[in-house]
Phi, psi and omega in degrees: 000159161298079189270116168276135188191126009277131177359139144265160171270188189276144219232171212261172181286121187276104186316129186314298181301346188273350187276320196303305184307307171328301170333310180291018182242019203271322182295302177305316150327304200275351160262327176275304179294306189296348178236015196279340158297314188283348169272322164324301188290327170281329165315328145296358174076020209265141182233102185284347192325126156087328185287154171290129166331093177285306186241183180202067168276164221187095228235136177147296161008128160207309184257342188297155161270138198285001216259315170304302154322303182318303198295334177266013184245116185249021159278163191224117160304134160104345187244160201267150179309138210201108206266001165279355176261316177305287172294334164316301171281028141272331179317296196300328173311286204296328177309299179333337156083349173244066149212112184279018176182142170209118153223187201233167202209163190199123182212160190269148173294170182316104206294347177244030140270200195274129178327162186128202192208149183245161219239041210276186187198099166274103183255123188231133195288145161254170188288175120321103194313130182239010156178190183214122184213144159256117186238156189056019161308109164247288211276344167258136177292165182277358174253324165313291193300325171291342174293346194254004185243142191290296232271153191214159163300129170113005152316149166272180180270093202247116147322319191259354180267310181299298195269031142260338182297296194317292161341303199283298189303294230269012189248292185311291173335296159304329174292338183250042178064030169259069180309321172261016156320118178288077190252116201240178173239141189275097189292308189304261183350291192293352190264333192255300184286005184047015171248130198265125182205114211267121168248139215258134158263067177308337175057166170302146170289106178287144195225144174284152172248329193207164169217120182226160172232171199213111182072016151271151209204315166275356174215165208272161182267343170290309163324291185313319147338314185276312204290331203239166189269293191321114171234217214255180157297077164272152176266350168299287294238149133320217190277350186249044151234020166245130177322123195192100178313318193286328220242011091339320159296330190278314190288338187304296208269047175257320190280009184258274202305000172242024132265321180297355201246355195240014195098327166297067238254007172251349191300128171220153203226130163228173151228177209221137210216130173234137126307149167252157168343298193278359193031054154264304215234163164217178215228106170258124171253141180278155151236126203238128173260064226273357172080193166274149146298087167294148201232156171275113159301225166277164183246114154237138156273134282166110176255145167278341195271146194283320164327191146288168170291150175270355166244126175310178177269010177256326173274021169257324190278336156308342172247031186262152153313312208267092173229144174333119233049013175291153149316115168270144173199147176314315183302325197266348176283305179307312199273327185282308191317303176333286163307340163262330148343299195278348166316300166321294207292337180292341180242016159088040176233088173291335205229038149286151201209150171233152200207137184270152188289312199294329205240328209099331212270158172313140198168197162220145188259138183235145170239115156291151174228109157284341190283306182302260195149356214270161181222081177279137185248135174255085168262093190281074166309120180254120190251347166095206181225142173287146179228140189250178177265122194264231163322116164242148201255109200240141188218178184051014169276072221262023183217302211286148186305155167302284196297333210268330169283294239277342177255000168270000190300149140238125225033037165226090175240119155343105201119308193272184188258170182279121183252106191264347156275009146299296175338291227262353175269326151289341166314307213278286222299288179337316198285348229233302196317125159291021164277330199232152162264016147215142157187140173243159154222128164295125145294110199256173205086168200246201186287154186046043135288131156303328160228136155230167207241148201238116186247103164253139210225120158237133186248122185261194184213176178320152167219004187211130198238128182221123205241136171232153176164212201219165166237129193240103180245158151285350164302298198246345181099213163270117164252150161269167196200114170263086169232143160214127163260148161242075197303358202214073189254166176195132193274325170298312167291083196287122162331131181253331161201188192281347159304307210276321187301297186320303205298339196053044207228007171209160192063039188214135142115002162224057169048034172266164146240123200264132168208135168238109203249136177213112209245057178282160174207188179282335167227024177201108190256137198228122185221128175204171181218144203205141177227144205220120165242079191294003152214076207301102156097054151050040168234210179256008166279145167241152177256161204174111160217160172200145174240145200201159214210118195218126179236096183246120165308114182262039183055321185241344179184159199273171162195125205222106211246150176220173168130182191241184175209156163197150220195126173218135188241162135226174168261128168249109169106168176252023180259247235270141176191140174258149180204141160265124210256145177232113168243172176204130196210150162236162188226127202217112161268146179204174201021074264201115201275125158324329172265020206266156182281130196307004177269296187329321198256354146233027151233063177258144189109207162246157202223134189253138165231132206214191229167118162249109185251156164229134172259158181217140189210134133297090204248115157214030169308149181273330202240184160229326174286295159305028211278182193220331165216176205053203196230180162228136144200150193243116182246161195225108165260072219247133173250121251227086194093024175276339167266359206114200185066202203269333179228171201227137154149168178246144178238109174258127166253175169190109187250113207233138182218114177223128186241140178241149182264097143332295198190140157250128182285181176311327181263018197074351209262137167216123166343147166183125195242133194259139146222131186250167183217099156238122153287140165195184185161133189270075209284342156306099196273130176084342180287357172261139185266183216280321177238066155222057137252172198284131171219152175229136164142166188093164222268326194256019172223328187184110196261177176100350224209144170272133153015111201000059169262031174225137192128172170298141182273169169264159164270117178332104173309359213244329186191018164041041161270197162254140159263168182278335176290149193288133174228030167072162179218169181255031176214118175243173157180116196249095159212137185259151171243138208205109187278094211233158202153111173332140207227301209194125211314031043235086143233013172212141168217169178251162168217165157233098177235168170243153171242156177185117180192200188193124187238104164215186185290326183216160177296150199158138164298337202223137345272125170267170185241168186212128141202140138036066182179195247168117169215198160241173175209112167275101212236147188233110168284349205262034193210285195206182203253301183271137170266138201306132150240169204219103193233133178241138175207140163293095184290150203250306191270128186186159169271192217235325166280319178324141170248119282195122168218145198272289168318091192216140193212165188219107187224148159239131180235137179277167153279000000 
């Protein structure tokens, strides 16, 4: 039997993390400790070898539960002794994480018993924690700090868990820039009352003042600079302009991978952080070691196969990354592996690899020359077998049409050979498409089969939505908001009974969109209905028809427009695509204010208009909601009384968007700077009435500015002076520049922008405006798809009439 003495009392709960930390002390156990039976046992001149156990105590207990030693001791009374058995179980003790010692004693049994040896285990418990406090916390909360500390009352007293606790506040401190943070222990507390209460010295929040480098020498600070997060102190600015260890250690080896990317493939980077006297500012500097610039030497190519290349070797070194006299860097060893990869895959060479001569494993075998600086590269290509597309198989489509996945597909047309960057672009459209929340496509078969068959797996989701709520601008006022959409609609699938109908099993599954909006609001009201076919008759034409219904307050007078649109298009392509558009509105001003300007009071009444375009449309944005790199443009050429109606002219537009990715952070979260452009012109001068002309000002054309508050003014019916009301111009150029960048983790963002354009009666330069500003942008998904945004802006530049609001905002709320 097991005897334990002294009693244990009842024991505290033991923490996952206290076995774990304990472990490092596991090595140190088995040299100090792990041999304390075989030293016990020669002071007595006593050879325990081979003897049978008689007894086993287990002796130190005082708060542990007893049950817990026992599980961890695998000597046995009655089986014979074994010191290899013995230091295991000191080992698993000292695992436990509840002992500042554990050893073991070996003694001959009672001599006027039966031969043999008792067995002890001497333990000293460590204490017990009887609470946990943070003191002198001002600028961090005491539940922010404590998530970051292990230890709780009824903990043991673990030394290497306090200053690690100790650490995580002083690491919290530093991320939010309390760079000289103190954090200690009340040793006097913890020794009498056993409650551990770790006080915090905060100090000042250190603000970077300078960034500066050091030993660079092939690029300039203005480069280097572009690479990193760390800057100087702005007070709009956030969390990477206060001294932050960790996040500088990140800029170090940000600025290590863009010199090893330039060839400098020996280059180390530290950095280095002075305070000043006063612990306000610090001086932060990179120190850069920059090594030699290695060059690409010679390129040979190299077949793995027993055959020739099916490409000579001057078109394999032409699709390389890597060509003689480049800067070598591992990225360009990726990127050429890449770039031949994606050559092959274009004739249907699924399983080419390149591969090195020294090992086998995928690569380029590369040889230095230190006396040159040169890197001759050996590129050995296995090119495989071309493979064509054999059966492709669509599964998990329990609504959506077969043909309706089968046109999101690219380069797997049957028959043909496999296009591997189609591949990875269906891949792409599927991951991307709101029809499905998954979809994969498989190549099934094995490598060098001549044909395999391609298996796409789609799990599909809600596609229909009925949404309520409201819209709140400084533009339009309060709208209410009535929608119910259908993305995945199909007009043909007519109901067979009022089950199917009931059921949401009809009018489903052929990748149209259905939409009915219905918005009344206080000064602006919107009701339309609209069906979007994005492969009209199963081609590469699209269809785009909508009815709409519009009563928007102009303050001074109603305007109210009704009528239709339709629109049939095609695609070349997943860039580029054209359509021709037809609308016919009739537009009816009324209630019309003695002072309103005489272009108004000469559409009073109804006006029929109706109108044929052509759009050339440019697409190579990654998002449609969010983008983050490419552009969009839309050019327009619309004639204006070709179908009929009351006016004659013509409108040429051209709308340019280009968004570029700054910088991406740790979290994905990415910079990004936009530019826009809208153009237009009225070429029939006076022949367009007052609301088919151009206007600017308001939160989505020009802030800084009010609701078509930029532009020409009208002369007054009432005394023919000029009025302050807006009557349009037939010439814009609008462009904005616009700096978007994370804030607070990805729901809240800053922007910084410029507005800068011009609205007048003829082309012209004068007066251009300019203005100014700064906002934020909130997106909540679980609130609306667009996000609030908030903007205050200046006119720096503005006219005597323009009418001017610093404030302008856009928020949609559901219900």
């Amino acid at each position: 039997m097991i005897r334990l003495t002294p009693p244990a009392c009842a024991p505290a709960l033991r923490r996952a993390w206290a076995a774990q930390a304990a472990r490092i002390a596991v090595l140190l156990a088995l040299i100090i400790s792990g041999s304390a039976a075989g030293h016990a046992a020669a002071q007595s001149g006593f050879d325990p070898a081979g003897a049978v156990v008689r007894d086993i105590e287990i002796s130190g207990l005082r708060l542990i539960d007893p049950k817990l030693v026992e599980n961890a001791v695998r000597a046995r009374v009655g089986e014979p002794y074994d010191a290899a058995v013995v230091e295991g179980d000191i080992v698993r003790i000292n695992t436990l994480g509840r002992f500042g010692g554990v050893t073991a004693e070996v003694a001959p049994a009672d001599p006027g018993g039966r031969p043999g040896v008792r067995l002890t285990y001497r333990l000293d418990e460590l204490p017990i924690l009887t609470g946990v406090e943070i003191r002198g916390n001002r600028a961090i909360d005491r539940l922010a700090l404590l998530s970051g500390v292990v230890l709780r009352a009824g903990d043991p007293v673990d030394r290497f868990l306090i200053d690690r606790a100790r650490r995580s506040i002083i690491d919290a401190y530093e991320a939010a820039g309390y760079f000289v943070t103190d954090v200690s222990v009340d040793e006097a507390t913890l020794e009498r009352d056993r409650r551990l209460v770790l006080i915090v010295r905060e100090g000042p929040r250190i603000r970077v003042r300078e960034v500066g480098f050091e030993g660079n020498v092939a690029f300039p600070d203005k480069a280097l600079r572009k690479q990193i997060k760390a800057k100087a102190w702005f007070p709009v600015f956030g969390q990477n302009r206060v001294v932050n260890r960790e996040a500088l250690q990140l800029d170090a080896a940000r600025l290590q991978d863009y010199y090893k990317d330039r060839g400098y493939l020996e280059a180390q980077v530290d950095r280095q952080i002075d305070v000043d006297p006063d612990q306000d500012d610090a001086v932060v500097t990179f120190v850069i070691d920059e090594g030699p610039r290695w060059t690409v030497g010679a390129v040979r190519v190299e077949s793995d196969d027993a055959g020739p290349l099916i490409f000579t070797d001057e078109q394999v070194r032409l699709n390389l990354a890597l060509r003689p006299g480049d800067a070598f860097s591992d990225k360009g060893v990726r990127d050429s592996i890449a770039s031949l990869r994606e050559l092959y895959g274009r004739l249907g060479y699924l399983d080419t690899r390149l591969v090195r001569r020294s090992d086998g494993r995928p690569g380029v075998d590369t040889l230095f020359d230190g006396d040159t600086g040169t890197v001759d590269m050996v590129v050995r290509i296995r090119e495989g077998a071309p493979s064509t597309v054999g059966k492709v198989t669509v599964r998990g489509n329990a609504l959506t049409r077969t043909k309706v996945i089968l046109r999101e597909l690219r380069g797997l047309d049957p028959g043909r050979p496999f296009d591997r960057a189609g591949l990875d672009r269906s891949r792409r459209r599927l991951f991307e498409s709101p029809l499905f929340r998954e979809g994969t496509v498989t190549v099934l078969g094995d490598p060098g089969d001549p044909e395999r068959d391609v298996l796409v797996e789609v799990a599909e989701q809600n596609t229909g939505e009925i949404s309520l709520g409201a819209t709140l601008s400084s533009d339009d006022g309060l709208l209410g908001a009535v929608s119910i959409t259908q993305r995945n609609f199909d007009i043909t699938d007519l109901p067979e009974s009022w089950g199917d109908f009931l059921s949401n099993r009809a009018f489903r599954g052929g990748g149209q969109t259905f939409n009915l909006t219905l918005s009344p609001g206080s000064r602006n009201s919107r009701y339309s209905i609209g069906l979007t076919d994005p492969f009209f008759l199963d081609s590469d034409y699209f269809l785009d028809t909508s009815l709409f219904f519009n009563d928007r307050d102009q303050f001074d007078y109603e305007e109210r427009r009704s009528g239709g649109r339709v629109g049939i298009g095609r695609r070349f392509g997943d860039v580029w695509s054209a359509q021709i558009r037809a609308r016919a509105e009739n537009v009816r001003i009324r209630d019309i204010e003695p002072d309103v300007p005489l272009d108004v009071f000469a559409v009073e009444g109804s006006n029929l208009v109706t109108g044929l375009s052509l759009r050339l449309v440019r697409n190579t944005t990654d998002s449609g909601l969010a983008p983050t790199r490419g552009s969009r443009v839309v050019a327009s050429l619309e004639q204006v009384g070709v179908l009929g109606g009351e006016f004659d002219f013509t409108v040429g537009s051209l709308n340019l968007t280009k968004f570029w990715t700054v910088s991406t952070d740790i979290l994905d979260r990415r910079t990004t700077l936009r530019f826009s452009l809208d153009a237009g012109y009225i070429f029939d001068e006076d022949e367009a009435p007052v609301f088919e002309r151009f206007y600017a000002g308001g939160h989505s054309t020009f802030r800084g500015f009010r609701n078509r508050g930029v532009g020409p003014r009208g002369i007054r019916a009432d005394n023919f002076t000029l009025s302050r009301d807006a009557v349009g111009g037939d010439f814009q150029l609008l462009t904005g520049l616009q700096y978007e960048f994370p804030l607070a983790d990805r729901i809240l963002r800053g922007v910084v922008f410029t507005d800068q354009g011009i609205l007048s009666d003829d082309v012209s330069l004068e007066p251009w405006r300019v203005s100014v500003g700064a906002g934020i942008r909130l997106a909540i998904p679980i609130l609306s798809q667009a996000p609030f945004a908030l903007d205050l802006a200046i006119p720096l530049i503005a006219e005597e009439t323009d009418e001017e609001r610093v404030l302008s905002f856009s928020l949609d709320l559901p219900f």
